[in-house]
C-alpha positions in Angstrom: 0.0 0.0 0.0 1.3 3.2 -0.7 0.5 7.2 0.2 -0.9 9.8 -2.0 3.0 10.4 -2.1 3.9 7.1 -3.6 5.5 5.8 -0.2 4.6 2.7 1.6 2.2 2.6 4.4 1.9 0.9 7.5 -1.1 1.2 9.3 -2.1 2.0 12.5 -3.6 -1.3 13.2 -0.8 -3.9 13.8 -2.7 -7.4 14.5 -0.9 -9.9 12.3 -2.8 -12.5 10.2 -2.5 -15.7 11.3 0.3 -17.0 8.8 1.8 -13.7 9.4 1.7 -14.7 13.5 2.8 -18.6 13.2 6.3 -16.6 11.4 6.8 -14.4 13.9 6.5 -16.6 16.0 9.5 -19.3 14.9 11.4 -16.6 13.9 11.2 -15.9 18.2 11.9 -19.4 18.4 15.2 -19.6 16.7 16.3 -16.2 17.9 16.0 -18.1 21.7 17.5 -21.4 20.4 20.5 -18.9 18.7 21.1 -16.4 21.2 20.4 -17.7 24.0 21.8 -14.4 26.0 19.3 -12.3 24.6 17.4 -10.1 27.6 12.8 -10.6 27.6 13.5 -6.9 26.8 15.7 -7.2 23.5 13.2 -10.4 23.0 9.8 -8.0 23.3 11.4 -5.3 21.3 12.3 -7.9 18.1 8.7 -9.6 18.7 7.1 -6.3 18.3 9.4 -4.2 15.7 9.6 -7.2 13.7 5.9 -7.4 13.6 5.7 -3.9 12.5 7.9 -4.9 9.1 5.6 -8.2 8.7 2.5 -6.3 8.8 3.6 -3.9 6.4 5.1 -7.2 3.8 1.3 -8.4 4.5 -0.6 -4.4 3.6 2.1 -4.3 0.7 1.9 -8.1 -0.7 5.2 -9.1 0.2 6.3 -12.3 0.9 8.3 -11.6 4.2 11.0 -14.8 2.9 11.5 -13.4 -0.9 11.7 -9.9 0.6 14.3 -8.1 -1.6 15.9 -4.9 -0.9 13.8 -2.4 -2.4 11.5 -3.6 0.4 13.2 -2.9 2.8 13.8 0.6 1.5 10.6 1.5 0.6 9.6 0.5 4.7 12.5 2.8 5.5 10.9 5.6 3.5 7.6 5.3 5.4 9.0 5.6 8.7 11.2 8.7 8.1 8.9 11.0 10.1 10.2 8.8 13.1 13.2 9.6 16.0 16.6 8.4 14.4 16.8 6.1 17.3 13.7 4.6 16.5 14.3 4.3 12.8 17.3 2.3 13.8 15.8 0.2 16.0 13.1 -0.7 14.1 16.1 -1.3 10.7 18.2 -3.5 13.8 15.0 -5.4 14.1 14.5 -6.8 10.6 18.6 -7.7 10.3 17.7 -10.0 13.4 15.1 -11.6 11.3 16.8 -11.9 8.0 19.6 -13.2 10.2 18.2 -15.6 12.3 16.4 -16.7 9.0 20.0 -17.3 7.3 21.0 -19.1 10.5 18.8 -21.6 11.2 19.2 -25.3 10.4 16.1 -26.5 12.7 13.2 -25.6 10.9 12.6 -26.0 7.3 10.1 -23.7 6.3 12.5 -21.0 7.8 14.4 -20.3 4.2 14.8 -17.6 2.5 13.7 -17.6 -1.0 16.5 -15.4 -3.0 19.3 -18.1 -2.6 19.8 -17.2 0.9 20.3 -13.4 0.3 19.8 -11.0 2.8 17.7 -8.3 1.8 19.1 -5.4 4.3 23.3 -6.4 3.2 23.0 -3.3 0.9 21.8 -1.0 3.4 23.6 1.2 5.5 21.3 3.6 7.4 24.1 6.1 8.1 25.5 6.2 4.4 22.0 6.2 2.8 19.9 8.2 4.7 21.9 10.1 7.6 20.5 7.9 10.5 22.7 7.1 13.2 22.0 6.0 16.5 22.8 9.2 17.9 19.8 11.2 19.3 18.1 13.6 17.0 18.6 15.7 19.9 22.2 15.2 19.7 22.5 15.7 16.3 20.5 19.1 16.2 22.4 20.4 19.7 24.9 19.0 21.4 24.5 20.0 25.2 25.7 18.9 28.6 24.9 20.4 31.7 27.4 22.6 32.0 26.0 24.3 29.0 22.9 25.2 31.3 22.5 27.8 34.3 20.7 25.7 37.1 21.8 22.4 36.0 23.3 19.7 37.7 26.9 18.3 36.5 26.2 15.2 34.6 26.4 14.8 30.8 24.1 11.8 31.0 21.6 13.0 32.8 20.3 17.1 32.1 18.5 17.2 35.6 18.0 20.8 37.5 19.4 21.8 40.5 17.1 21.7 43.1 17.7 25.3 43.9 16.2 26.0 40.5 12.9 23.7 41.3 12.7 25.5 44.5 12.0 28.4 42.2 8.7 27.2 40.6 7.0 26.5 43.5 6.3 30.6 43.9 5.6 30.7 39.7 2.6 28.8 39.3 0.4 29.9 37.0 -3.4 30.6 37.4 -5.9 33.7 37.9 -7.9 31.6 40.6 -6.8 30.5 44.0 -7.9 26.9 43.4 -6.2 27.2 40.1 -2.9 28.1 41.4 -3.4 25.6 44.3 -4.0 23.1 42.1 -1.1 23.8 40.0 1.4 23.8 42.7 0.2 20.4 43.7 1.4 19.3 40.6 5.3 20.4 40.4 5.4 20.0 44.0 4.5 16.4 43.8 6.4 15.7 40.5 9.2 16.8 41.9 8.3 15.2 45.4 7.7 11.6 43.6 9.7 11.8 40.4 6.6 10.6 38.6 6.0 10.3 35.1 2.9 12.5 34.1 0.8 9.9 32.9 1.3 8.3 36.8 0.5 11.7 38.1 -2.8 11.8 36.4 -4.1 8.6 37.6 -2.8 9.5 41.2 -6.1 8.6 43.0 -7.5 10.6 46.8 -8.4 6.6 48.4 -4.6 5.4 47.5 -3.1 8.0 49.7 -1.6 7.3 53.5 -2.2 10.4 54.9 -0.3 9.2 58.0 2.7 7.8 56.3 2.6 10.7 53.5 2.6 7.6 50.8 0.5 7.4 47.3 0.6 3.9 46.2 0.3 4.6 42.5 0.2 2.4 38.9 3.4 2.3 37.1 3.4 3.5 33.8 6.1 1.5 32.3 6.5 -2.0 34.1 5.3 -5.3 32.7 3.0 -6.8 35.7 4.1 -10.5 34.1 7.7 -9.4 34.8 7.9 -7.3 37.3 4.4 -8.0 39.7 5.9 -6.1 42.9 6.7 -2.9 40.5 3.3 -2.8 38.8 2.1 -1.1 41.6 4.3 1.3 43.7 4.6 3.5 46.9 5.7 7.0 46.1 6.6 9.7 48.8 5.7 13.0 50.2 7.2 15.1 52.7 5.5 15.7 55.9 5.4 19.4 55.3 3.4 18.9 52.0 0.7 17.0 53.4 -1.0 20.1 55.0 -1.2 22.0 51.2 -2.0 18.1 49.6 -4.8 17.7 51.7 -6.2 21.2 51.8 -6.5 20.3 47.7 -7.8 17.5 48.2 -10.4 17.9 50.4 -11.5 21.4 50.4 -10.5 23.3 47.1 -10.7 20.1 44.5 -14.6 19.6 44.5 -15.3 23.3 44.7 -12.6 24.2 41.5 -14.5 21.3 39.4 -18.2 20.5 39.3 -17.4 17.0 38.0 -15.6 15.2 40.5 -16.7 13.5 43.9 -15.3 14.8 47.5 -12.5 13.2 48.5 -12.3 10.1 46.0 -11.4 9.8 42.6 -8.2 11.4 40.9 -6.5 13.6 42.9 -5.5 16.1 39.4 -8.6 17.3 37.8 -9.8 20.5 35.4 -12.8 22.4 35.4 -14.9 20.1 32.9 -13.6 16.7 33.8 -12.7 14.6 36.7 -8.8 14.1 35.4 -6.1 15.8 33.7 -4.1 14.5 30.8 -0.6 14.1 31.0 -0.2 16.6 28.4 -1.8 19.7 30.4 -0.1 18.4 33.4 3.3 18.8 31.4 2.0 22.1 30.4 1.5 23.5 33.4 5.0 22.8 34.2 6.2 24.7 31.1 4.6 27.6 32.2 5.2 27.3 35.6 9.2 27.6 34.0 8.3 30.1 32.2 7.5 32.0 34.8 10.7 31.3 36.8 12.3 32.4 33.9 13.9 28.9 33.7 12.6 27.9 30.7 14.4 27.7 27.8 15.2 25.5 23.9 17.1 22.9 24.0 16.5 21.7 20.1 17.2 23.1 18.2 19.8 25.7 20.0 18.4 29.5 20.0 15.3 28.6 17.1 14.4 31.3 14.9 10.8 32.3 15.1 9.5 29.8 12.3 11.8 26.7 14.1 10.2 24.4 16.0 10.8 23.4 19.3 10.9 19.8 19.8 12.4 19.8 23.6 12.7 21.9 26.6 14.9 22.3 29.2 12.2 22.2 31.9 9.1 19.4 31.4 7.4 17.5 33.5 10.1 13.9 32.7 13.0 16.6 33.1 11.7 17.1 37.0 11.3 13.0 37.2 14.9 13.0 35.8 15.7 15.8 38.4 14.0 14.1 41.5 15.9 10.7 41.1 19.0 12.6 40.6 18.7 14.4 43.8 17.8 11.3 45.8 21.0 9.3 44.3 23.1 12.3 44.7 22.2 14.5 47.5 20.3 12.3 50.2 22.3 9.9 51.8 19.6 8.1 53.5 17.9 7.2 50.1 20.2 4.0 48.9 21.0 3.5 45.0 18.3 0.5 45.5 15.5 2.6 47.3 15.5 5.1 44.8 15.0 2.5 41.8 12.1 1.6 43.9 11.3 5.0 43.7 11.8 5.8 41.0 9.8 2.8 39.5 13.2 1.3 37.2 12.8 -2.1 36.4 16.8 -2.2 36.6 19.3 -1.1 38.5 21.4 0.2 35.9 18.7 2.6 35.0 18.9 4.3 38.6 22.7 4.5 38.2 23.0 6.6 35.2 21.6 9.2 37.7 25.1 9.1 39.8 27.0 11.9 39.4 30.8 11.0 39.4 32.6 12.3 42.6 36.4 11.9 42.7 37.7 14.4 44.8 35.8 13.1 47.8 36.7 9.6 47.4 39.6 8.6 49.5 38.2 10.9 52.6 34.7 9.3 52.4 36.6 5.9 51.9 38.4 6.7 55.0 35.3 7.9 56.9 33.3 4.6 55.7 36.7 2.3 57.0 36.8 3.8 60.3 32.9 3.8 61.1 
């Protein structure tokens, strides 16, 4: 299938057919019996992305086996409006299964049809069409944090200080009391609980401990079959919040909406419905920035008026990004472990790319630490 510009077309709906399905399927089998080191994550990312290529042979009439590499390219051409790191994750995906194919000596109906040649040989993403797997954001402006007032000192990580989040707290935006009320719950407790937004919005009254200051909250990201204890999670508030949480919750929220019930239901609400979308929760927080005078382009670098702007410097992930960096790096009673908790990160290694390198302390703390 192909656009009213001549390019192929994948469509939204990705449900394979049933041949399509019983493919995939061995192709997953062989990958397994082949590598046997490869992650469930690496495995859920080839099952899908190589689902999205068989789904658009099936749409296009392509047999997936006699694929050749015009194929290829013309699935690449549809999927140019994507990241770069998506493009090439999606182009990693369908080498695995022309390789895997090429590989395998179990099954028999796993042969390609063109004497054994692999469609995607030809192809070199970077050569071809300028894709690496370096960011877009990279690619358009490359910044550390040293590049930005009131950020923290790590190149892997753009996190604020929490100096500079101490500044939006008195910048939230709104003409009414409730409004603003309302709108300072929701940096104070992104910041407070490093959540994403989506987990913010469906942050419910009944789920919090008022005496423990803990919202047990629905993770956004974690696979329950996986990961059951992280499916759900505890998040924390300080004690000092609770007083300006609860105020909201059970005096200002039913009286700034008419559609939601006292003291149940989503904590976060607007006017004319009883929750707010991620997307106006993250656009309070712009605003709030704004404010502050915080806010400011990150890509592209200094836009001209008819550029663009495809990130900020302050969003509502950047303060999830700046919360976890604070508890690895300022608050020594919160353990690398309890902030993955935290934080909700199915893997430790995801907490520690928070850690901010700190040499010139180390032999004194080592010494403290040996003598304690």
């Amino acid at each position: 299938m192909r656009d009213d510009k001549g390019r192929y077309v994948t469509p939204e709906d990705k449900e394979l057919s049933e041949e399509m399905e019983e493919l995939r399927g061995r192709y997953l089998t062989s990958l397994t019996s082949q590598k046997t080191g490869t992650s469930d994550r690496t495995r859920d990312t080839r099952r899908r992305e190589v689902g999205y290529w068989l789904q658009f042979c099936a749409v296009n009439d392509i047999d997936p086996l006699a694929a050749e590499e015009r194929d290829v390219r013309g699935y690449i051409q549809g999927i140019t409006d994507l990241a770069d790191t998506t493009i090439h994750s999606y182009f990693t995906s369908i080498q695995s299964f022309y390789s895997i194919i090429s590989n395998d000596a179990a099954d028999d109906s796993l042969e390609l049809v063109n004497d054994g040649e692999h469609p995607c040989d030809d192809i070199s993403l970077k050569d071809d069409y300028g894709i690496t797997r370096t960011s877009e954001y990279k690619k358009q402006h490359v910044i550390s944090a040293n590049d930005l007032d009131n950020a923290r000192d790590n190149d892997d990580v753009i996190a604020l200080r929490p100096d500079a989040v101490e500044q939006l707290f008195d910048a939230v935006p709104g003409k009414r009391r409730e409004t603003r009320l309302r709108n300072e719950v929701i940096v104070r407790l992104s910041w407070y609980t490093g959540t994403r937004s989506v987990e913010l919005s469906k942050m419910r009254i009944e789920n919090i401990d008022w005496d423990r200051c803990i919202i047990n909250i629905e993770s956004a990201k974690i696979d329950p079959s996986e990961n059951p204890g992280l499916a759900r999670r505890n998040v924390v508030f300080p004690q000092e919040f609770r007083l300006t949480l609860r105020r909201w919750c059970e005096q200002m929220r039913h009286s700034f909406s008419g559609q939601v019930t006292p003291e149940e239901g989503r904590i976060l609400c607007t006017t004319h419905n009883d929750e707010m979308q991620p997307a106006d929760i993250n656009d309070v927080i712009k605003q709030t920035a704004w404010n502050a005078g915080l806010q400011r382009p990150l890509r592209p670098a200094d836009p001209d008026p008819e550029d663009e702007v495809y990130e900020w410097f302050v969003t509502s992930h950047r303060l999830r990004r700046s919360a976890i960096s604070h508890w690895v790096n300022d608050i020594d009673t919160i353990d690398i472990n309890q902030a993955r908790l935290l934080a909700g990160h199915a893997q430790l290694s995801q907490t520690i790319d928070y850690v901010e390198d700190d040499s010139d302390s180390l032999a004194e703390d080592y010494q403290c630490g040996m003598q304690a």
